[in-house]
C-alpha positions in Angstrom: -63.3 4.6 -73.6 -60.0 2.5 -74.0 -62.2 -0.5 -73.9 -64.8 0.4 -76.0 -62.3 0.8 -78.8 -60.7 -2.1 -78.0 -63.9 -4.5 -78.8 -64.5 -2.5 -82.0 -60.5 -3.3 -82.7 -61.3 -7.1 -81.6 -64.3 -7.5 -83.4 -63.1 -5.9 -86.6 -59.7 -8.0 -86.5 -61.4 -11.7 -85.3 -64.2 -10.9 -88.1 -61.3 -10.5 -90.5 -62.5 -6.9 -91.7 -59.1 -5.5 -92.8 -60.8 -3.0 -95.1 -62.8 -1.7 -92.0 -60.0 -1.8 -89.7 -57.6 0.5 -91.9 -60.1 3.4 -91.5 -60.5 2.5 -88.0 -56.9 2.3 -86.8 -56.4 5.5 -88.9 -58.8 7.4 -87.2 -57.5 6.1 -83.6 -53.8 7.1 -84.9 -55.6 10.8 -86.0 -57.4 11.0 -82.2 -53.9 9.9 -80.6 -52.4 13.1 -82.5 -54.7 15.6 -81.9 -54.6 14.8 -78.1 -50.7 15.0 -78.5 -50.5 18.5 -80.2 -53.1 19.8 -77.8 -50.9 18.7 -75.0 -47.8 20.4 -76.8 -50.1 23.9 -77.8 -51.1 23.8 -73.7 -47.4 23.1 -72.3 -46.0 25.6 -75.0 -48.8 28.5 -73.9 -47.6 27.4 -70.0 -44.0 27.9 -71.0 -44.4 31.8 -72.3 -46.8 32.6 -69.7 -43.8 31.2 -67.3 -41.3 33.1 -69.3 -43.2 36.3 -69.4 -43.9 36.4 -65.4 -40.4 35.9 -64.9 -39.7 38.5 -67.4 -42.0 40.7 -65.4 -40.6 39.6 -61.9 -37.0 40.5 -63.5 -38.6 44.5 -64.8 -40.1 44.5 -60.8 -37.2 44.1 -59.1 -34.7 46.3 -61.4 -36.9 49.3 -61.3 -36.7 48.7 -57.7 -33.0 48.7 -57.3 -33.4 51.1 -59.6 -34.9 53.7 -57.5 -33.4 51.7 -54.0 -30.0 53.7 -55.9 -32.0 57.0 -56.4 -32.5 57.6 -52.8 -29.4 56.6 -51.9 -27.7 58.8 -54.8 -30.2 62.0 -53.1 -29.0 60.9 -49.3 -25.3 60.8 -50.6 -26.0 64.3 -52.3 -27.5 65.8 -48.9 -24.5 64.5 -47.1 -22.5 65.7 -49.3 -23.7 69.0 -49.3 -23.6 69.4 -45.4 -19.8 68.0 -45.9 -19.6 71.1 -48.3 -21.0 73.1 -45.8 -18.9 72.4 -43.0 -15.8 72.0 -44.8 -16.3 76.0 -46.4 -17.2 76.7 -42.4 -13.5 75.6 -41.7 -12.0 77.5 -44.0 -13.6 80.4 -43.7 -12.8 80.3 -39.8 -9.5 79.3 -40.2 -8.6 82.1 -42.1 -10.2 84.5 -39.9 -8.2 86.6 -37.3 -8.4 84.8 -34.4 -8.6 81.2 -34.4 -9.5 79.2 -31.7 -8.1 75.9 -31.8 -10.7 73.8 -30.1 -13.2 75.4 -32.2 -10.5 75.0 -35.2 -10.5 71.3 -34.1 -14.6 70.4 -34.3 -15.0 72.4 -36.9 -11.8 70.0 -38.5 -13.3 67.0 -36.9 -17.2 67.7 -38.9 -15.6 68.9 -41.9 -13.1 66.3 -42.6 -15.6 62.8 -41.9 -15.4 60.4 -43.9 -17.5 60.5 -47.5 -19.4 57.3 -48.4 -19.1 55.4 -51.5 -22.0 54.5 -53.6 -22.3 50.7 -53.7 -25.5 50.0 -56.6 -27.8 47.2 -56.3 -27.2 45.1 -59.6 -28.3 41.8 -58.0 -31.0 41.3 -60.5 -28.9 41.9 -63.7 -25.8 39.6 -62.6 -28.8 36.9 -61.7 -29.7 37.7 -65.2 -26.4 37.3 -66.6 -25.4 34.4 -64.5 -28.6 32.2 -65.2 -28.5 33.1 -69.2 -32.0 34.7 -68.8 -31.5 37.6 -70.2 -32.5 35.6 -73.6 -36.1 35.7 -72.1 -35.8 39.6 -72.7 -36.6 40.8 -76.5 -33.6 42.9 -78.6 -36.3 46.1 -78.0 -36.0 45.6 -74.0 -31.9 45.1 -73.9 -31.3 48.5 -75.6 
């Protein structure tokens, strides 16, 4: 192709056909343009498809941490309510006429263990934050 409009270019400019050149080199110039802004339209379509799958990769994994820090909230809950349990065990049988005090102790020893502390998983929003793609998300999403 690049030869074949390079002997029309020779032949036009040896034959001294200015006035048939100008249309000619115009028209190359007009094909060399069109390919251009069809590359552009192409990468620009393969940058918000990009853009959008990482937006979607970004929804993914927050609704998973998400509900990773539900079950963990309902485990903390269930332990909490045995704590509850046990600790309302020790009271009542320490205020009761006669106290053991080995049973006084493991009833002390399951009532009094230690709570745990609810650590979330936010490891997709600080990458967002970090890696300034939370621009990628629109002002409707961010509220």
């Amino acid at each position: 192709m690049i030869k074949f409009f390079g002997k029309i270019r020779k032949n036009l400019l040896l034959n001294n056909k200015v006035s048939k050149y100008l249309p000619y080199a115009i028209g190359e110039i007009a094909l060399i343009m069109i390919g251009i802004l069809l590359a552009l339209q192409v990468n620009n379509q393969n940058e918000v498809r990009k853009s959008n799958d990482l937006v979607t990769t970004y929804e993914q994994n927050i609704a998973l941490e998400l509900k990773t820090d539900i079950l963990r909230l309902k485990e903390m809950d269930s332990i909490r309510t045995i704590w509850n349990n046990s600790l309302l065990a020790y009271v009542k049988y320490y205020n009761s006429e006669n106290v053991d005090m080995h049973i006084l102790k493991r009833k002390s020893d399951s009532a009094f263990t230690d709570l745990r502390i609810l650590h979330t998983s936010t490891y997709s929003i600080q990458d967002l934050i970090s890696t300034g793609n939370l621009k990628l998300f629109p002002m409707d999403k961010k509220m």
